[in-house]
N, C-alpha and C positions, 0 to 999 in steps of 0.2 A: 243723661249721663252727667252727675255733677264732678265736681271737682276731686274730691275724694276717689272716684272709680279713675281719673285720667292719672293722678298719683300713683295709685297700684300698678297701673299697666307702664310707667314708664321705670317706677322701681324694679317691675319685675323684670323687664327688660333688662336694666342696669345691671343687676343681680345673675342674671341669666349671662348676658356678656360677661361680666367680672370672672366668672364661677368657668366661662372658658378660656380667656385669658390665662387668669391661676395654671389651669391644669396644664396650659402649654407653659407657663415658666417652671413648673416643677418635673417637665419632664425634662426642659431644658438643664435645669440642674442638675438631674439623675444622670445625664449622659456628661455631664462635664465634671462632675465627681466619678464616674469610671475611667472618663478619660485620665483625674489626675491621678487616680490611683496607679493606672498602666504606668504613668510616665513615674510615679515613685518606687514602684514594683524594679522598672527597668534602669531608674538611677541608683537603686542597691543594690543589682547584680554589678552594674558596672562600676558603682565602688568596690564590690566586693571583689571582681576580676582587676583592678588597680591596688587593691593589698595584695593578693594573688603573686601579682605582677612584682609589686615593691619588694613581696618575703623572697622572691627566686632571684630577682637584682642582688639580694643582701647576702644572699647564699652564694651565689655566683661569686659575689665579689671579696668574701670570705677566702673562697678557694682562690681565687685568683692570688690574695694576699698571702694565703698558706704557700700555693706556688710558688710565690717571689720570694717569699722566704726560706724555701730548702731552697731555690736558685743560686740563693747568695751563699748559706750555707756549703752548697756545692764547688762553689767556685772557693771562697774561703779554705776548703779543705784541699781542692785539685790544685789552686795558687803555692799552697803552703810545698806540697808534695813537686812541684816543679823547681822551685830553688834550692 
């Protein structure tokens, strides 16, 4: 066995490990791009449930202001009628 055939057998070796290495980090990649996708999936519903949230705050507080304003107008009117 000269020198040339010990080359071969440790490249292939080399080649052979690398070649399963490789395929464990690309699996490892394949599950941590699902994972980020879940967690992007799940940060636009919950942005989407916090506009949700902010348009019924805004409505809410519309009517609230429409209330307070026939409130006063009420009172402005039943004031007038008392004196």
């Amino acid at each position: 066995m000269d020198s040339y055939d010990i080359l071969v057998i440790i490249l292939s070796v080399a080649l052979g490990f690398s070649i399963i290495v490789w395929l464990a980090v690309g699996v490892l990649v394949l599950q941590l791009v699902k994972k980020a996708r879940e967690t992007a999936e799940t940060a636009q519903k919950t942005a989407e449930n916090v506009a949700a949230l902010t348009s019924s705050f805004q409505n809410a507080g519309k009517a609230a202001a429409f209330s307070s304003a026939a409130k006063q107008i009420y009172k402005a009117f039943n004031g007038s009628k008392k004196k």
